[in-house]
Structures are given as C-alpha cells and as structure tokens.
Backbone bond lengths (Angstrom), bond angles and torsions (degrees), N, CA, C in turn:
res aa  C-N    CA-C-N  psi(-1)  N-CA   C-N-CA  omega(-1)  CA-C   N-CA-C  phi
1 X - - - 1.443 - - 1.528 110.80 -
2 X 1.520 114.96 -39.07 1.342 107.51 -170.97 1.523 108.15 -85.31
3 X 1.608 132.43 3.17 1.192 161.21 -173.61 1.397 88.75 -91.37
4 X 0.945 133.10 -31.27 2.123 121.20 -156.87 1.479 94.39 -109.71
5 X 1.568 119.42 -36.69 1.329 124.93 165.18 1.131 137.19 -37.16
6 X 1.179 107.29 -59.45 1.431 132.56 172.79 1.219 104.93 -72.56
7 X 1.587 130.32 -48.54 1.481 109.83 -178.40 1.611 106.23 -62.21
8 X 1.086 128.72 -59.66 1.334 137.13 171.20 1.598 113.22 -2.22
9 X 1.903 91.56 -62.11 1.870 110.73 -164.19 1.481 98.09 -61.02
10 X 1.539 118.39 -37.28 1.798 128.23 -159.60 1.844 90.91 -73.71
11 X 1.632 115.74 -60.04 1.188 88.38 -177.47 1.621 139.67 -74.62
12 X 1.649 114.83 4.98 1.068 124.68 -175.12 1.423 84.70 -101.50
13 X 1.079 160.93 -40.97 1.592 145.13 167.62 1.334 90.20 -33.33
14 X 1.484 119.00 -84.22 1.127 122.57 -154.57 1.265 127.45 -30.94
15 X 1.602 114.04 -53.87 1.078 145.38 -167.00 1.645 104.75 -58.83
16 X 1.581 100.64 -39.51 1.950 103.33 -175.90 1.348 97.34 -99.21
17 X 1.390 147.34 11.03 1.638 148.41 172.77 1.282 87.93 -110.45
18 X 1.452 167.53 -27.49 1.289 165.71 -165.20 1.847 104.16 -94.64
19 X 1.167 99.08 -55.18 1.550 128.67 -154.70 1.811 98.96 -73.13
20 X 1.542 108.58 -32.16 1.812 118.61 -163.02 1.803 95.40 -91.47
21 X 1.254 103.45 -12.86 2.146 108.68 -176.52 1.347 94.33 -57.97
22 X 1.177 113.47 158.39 1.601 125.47 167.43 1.580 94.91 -124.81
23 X 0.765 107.54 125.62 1.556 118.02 -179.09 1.641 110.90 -117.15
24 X 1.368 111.94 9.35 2.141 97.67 -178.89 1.147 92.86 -106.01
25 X 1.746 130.40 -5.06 1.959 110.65 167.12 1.719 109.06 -85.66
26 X 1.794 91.52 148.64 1.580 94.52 175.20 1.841 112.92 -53.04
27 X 1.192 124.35 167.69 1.293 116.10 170.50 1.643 107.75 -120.72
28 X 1.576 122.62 100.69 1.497 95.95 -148.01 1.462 74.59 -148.96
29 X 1.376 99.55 168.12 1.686 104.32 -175.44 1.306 130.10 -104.51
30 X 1.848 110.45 2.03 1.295 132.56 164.70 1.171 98.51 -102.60
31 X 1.928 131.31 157.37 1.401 123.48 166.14 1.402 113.81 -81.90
32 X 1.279 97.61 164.08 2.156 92.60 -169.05 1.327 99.30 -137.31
33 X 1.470 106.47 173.96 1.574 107.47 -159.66 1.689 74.84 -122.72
34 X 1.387 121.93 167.87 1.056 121.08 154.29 1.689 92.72 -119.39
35 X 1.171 117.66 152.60 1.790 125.59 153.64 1.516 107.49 -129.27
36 X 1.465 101.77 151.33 1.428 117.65 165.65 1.755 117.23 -66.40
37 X 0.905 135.39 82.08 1.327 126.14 160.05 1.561 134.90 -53.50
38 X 1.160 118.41 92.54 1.653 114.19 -151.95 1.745 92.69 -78.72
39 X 1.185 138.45 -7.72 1.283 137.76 174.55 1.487 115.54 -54.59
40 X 1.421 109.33 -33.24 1.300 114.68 -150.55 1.822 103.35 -124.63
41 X 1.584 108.95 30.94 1.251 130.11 -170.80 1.812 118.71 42.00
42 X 1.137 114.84 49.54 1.949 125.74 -172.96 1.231 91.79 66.18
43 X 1.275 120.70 87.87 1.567 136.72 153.43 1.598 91.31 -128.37
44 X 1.319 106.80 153.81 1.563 133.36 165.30 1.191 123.93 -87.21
45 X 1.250 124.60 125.58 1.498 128.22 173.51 1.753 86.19 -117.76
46 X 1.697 104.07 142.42 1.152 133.47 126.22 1.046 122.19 -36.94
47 X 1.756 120.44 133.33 1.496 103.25 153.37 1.867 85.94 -147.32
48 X 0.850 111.24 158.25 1.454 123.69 -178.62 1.549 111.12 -118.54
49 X 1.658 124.51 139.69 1.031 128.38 174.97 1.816 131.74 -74.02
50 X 0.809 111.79 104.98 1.565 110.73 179.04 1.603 117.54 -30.36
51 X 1.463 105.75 114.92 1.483 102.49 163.37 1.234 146.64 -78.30
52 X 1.465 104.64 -31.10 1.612 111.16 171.30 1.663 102.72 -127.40
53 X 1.440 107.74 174.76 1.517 103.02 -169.40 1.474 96.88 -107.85
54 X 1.731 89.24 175.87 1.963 91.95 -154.17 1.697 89.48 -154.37
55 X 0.857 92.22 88.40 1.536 108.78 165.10 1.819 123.01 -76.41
56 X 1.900 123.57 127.03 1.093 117.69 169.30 1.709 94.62 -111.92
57 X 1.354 117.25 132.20 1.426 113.75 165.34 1.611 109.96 -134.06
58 X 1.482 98.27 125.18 1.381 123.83 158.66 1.255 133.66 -91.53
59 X 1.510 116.78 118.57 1.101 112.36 -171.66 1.815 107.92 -113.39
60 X 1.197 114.38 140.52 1.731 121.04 -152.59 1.841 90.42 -121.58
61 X 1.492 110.45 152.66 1.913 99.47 156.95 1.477 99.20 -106.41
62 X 1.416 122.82 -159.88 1.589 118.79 141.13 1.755 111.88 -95.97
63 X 1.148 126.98 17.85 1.432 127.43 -174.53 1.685 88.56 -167.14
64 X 1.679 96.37 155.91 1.525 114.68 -178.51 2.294 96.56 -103.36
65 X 1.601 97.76 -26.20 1.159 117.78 -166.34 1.358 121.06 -100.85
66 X 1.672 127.48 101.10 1.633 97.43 179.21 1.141 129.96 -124.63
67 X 0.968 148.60 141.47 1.948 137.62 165.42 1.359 112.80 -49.56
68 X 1.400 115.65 133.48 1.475 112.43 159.22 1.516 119.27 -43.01
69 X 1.418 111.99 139.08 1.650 125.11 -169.55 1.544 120.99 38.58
70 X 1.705 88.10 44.83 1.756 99.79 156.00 0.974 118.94 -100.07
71 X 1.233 125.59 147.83 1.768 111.45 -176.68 1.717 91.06 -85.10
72 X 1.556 105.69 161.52 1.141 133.25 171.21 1.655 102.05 -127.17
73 X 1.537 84.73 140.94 1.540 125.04 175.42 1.367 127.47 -85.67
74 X 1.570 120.76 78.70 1.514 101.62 -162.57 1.920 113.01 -113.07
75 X 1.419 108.93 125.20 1.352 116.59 -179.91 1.587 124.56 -95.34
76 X 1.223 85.22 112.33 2.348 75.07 172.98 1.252 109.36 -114.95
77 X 1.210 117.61 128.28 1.594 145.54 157.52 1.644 112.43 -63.48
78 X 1.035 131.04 121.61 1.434 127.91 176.64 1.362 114.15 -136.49
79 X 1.580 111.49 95.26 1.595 104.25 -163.50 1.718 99.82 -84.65
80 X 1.333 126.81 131.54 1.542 119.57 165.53 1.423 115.84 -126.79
81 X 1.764 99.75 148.82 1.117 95.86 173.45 1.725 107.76 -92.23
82 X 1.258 127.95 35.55 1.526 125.00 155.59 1.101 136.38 -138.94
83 X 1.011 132.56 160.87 1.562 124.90 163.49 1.030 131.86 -83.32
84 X 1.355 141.90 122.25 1.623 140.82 -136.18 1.086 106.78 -137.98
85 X 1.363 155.87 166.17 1.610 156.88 125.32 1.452 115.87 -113.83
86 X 1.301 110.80 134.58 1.407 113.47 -176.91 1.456 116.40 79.65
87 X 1.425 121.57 43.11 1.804 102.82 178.48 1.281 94.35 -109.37
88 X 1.431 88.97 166.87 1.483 117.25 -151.15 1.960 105.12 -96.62
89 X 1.276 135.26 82.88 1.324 147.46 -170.72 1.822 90.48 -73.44
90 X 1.151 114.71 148.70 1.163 125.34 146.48 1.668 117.27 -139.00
91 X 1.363 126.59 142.28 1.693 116.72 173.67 1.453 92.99 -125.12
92 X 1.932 116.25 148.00 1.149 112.29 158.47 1.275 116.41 -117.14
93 X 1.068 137.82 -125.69 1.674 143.65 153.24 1.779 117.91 145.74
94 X 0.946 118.54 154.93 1.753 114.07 -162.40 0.909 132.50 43.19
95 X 1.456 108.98 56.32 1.727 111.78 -162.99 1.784 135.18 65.84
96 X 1.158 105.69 3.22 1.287 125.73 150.60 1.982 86.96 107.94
97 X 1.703 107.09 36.91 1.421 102.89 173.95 1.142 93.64 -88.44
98 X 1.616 157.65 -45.18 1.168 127.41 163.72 1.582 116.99 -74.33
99 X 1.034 116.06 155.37 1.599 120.81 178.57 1.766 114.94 -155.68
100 X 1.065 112.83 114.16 1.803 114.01 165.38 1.313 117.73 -120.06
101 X 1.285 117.96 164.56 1.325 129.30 170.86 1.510 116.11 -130.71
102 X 1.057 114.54 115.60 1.983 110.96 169.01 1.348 134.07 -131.59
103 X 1.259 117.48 139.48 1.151 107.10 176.45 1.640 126.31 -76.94
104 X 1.299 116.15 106.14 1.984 102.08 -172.71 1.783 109.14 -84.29
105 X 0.971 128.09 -153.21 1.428 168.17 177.27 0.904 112.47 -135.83
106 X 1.523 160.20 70.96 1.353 136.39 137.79 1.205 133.17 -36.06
107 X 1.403 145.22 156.19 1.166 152.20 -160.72 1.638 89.68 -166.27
108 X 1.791 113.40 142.54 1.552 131.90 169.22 1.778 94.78 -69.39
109 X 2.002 80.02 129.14 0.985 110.17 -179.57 1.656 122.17 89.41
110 X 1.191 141.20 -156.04 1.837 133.39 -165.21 1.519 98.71 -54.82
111 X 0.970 102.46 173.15 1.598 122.80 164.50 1.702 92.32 169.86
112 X 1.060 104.39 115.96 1.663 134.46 150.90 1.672 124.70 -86.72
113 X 1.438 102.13 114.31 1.357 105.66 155.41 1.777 115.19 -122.79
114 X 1.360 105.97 148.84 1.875 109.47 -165.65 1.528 91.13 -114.82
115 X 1.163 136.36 165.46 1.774 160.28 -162.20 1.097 95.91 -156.94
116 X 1.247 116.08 137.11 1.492 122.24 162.10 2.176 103.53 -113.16
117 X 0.906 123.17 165.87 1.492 128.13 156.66 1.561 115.52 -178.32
118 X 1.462 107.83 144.76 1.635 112.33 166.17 1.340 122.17 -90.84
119 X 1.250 105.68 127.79 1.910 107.95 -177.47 1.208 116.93 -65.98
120 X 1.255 148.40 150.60 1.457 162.79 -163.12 1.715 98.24 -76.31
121 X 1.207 137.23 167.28 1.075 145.96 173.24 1.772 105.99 -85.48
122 X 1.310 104.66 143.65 1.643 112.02 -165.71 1.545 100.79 -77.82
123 X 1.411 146.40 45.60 1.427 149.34 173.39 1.573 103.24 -76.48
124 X 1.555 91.77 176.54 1.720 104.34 157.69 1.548 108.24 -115.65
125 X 1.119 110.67 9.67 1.734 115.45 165.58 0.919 121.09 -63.08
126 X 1.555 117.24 -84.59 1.100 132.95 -175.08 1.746 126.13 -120.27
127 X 1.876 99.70 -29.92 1.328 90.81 150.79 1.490 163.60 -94.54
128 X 0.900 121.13 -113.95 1.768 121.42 165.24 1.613 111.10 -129.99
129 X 1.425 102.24 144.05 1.146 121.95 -164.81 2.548 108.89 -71.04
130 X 0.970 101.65 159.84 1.481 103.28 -175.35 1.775 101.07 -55.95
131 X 1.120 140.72 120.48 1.167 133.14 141.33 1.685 132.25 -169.66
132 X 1.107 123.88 -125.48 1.108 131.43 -179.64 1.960 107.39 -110.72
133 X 0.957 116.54 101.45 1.599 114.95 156.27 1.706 142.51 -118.17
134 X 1.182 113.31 166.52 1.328 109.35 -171.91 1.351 122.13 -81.81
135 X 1.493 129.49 157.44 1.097 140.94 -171.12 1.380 104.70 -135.61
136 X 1.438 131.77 92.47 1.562 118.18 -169.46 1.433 98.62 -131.19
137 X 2.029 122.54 175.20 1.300 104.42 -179.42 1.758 78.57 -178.07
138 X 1.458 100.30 131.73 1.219 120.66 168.20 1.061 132.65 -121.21
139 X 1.844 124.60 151.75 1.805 120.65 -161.56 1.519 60.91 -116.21
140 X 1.695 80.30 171.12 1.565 110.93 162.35 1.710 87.87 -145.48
141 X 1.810 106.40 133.40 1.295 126.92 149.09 1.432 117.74 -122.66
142 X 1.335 109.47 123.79 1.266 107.53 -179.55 1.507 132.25 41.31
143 X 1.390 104.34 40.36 1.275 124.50 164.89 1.600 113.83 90.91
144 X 1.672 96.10 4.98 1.682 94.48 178.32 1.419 85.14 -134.25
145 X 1.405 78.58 125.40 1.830 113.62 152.46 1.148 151.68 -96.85
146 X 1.470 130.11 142.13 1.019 156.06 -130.99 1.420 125.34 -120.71
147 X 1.401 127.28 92.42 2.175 113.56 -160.33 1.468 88.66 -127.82
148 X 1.181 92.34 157.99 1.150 124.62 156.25 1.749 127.10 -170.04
149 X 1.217 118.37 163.69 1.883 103.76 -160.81 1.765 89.92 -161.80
150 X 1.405 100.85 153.61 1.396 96.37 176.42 1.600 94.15 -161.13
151 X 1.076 133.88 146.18 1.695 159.96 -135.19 1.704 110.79 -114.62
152 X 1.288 112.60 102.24 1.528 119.69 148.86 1.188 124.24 -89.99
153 X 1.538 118.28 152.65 1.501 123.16 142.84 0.744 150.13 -83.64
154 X 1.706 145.13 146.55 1.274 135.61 -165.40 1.695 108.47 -130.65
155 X 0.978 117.51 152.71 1.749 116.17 -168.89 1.327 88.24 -148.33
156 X 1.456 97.68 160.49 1.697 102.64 166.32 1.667 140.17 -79.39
C-alpha cells in the first residue's frame, strides 16, 4: 500500500511540474519581440533588438570643384540604427583650417546636418596652395567613434 502511494504522489508531482511549463515562449538567450506579420497570414517573425549602435555617414559638397574664397556647402547624412542625445559631431576640412564641434540628437533612421565655410585665398602668404583636400567628420557615441571624409578641389 505504501508502494502504490508513493507511486501515485511521484506521478501527481510530475503531472503538476510538467503541467505548470509554459511552452508557447521562445526559450532564447537574447530577449525577442514577437510581431504579427499580416503579410504572411498570422505567422510570427522574430526580430531581435540591436545591441550596439551602427552608424552609416555620408558626407556630400554642393561642388566637387572650387575657387579660392568660395564658400562650400557641406552635407552629412547619418543613417542610425538608434536614438541618441548629446553626440559628439566634429567636421574638419583644409587641414583642419576650418574646424566645428556639435552636439546633435540622433533619432533611427536620417538625420541631416549642413556646414557652411569660405575657403582661404589660393596664396603662399597666408593661404592654401591649388589642390586636392580633405573633408572628414566624426560622432562619438559612447565612446565609439564614427569617421568618415571625402575630398574636394581647389584651383585658383
């Protein structure tokens, strides 16, 4: 009797330690979102949350070509996948004779910032000589940074 008991108690444990599992969440070691995808008639897609941020930045002029003491037009594109406050922009260009610093806002997805500056006169006085120079500009998020630079000309 105390043999049928005990088996009894083991399978009614069992039965409420088996029975209390939830088995319809993923079991995964990142957290996951599930969404409804109505494309795919209520099927589930995965999607997983981004851990670190990932910046693409393009930087554009309005001319490839310029005259000494023309202003130049400079555009950066910064596609992100986060939302940020407070990052740290820097632009240089002609040897770091122009130079800014700003603080942006990013937000996922575009964010545009524009620079304006006038180029130095093409001398050996005081300005810069005819050629090819850089245009570069770096974020900092959270201690990782972000470059990119792209090249005008200058003629007299």
């Amino acid at each position: 009797m105390k043999k049928n008991l005990f088996f009894i108690f083991i399978l009614f444990s069992l039965f409420l330690f088996f029975g209390c599992i939830d088995n319809t969440k993923p079991n995964l070691i990142n957290e996951t979102e599930l969404t409804n995808n109505s494309d795919t008639n209520n099927t589930f897609e995965e999607t997983y949350p981004e851990l670190d941020p990932s910046l693409n930045i393009t930087i554009t002029t309005d001319e490839q070509e310029y005259k000494s003491s023309q202003q130049v037009n400079v555009t950066i594109e910064i596609d992100s996948n986060v939302n940020f406050q407070n990052a740290s922009l820097s632009i240089s260009a002609i040897n770091n004779r122009f130079k800014e610093d700003r603080q942006i806002n990013l937000t996922v997805g575009n964010n545009i910032e524009t620079y304006l500056f006038k180029l130095p006169r093409c001398n050996v006085c005081g300005g810069i000589r005819e050629g090819e120079y850089s245009v570069s500009t770096n974020i900092v998020l959270n201690n990782i940074t972000f470059s990119n630079l792209t090249t005008i000309n200058v003629k007299q």
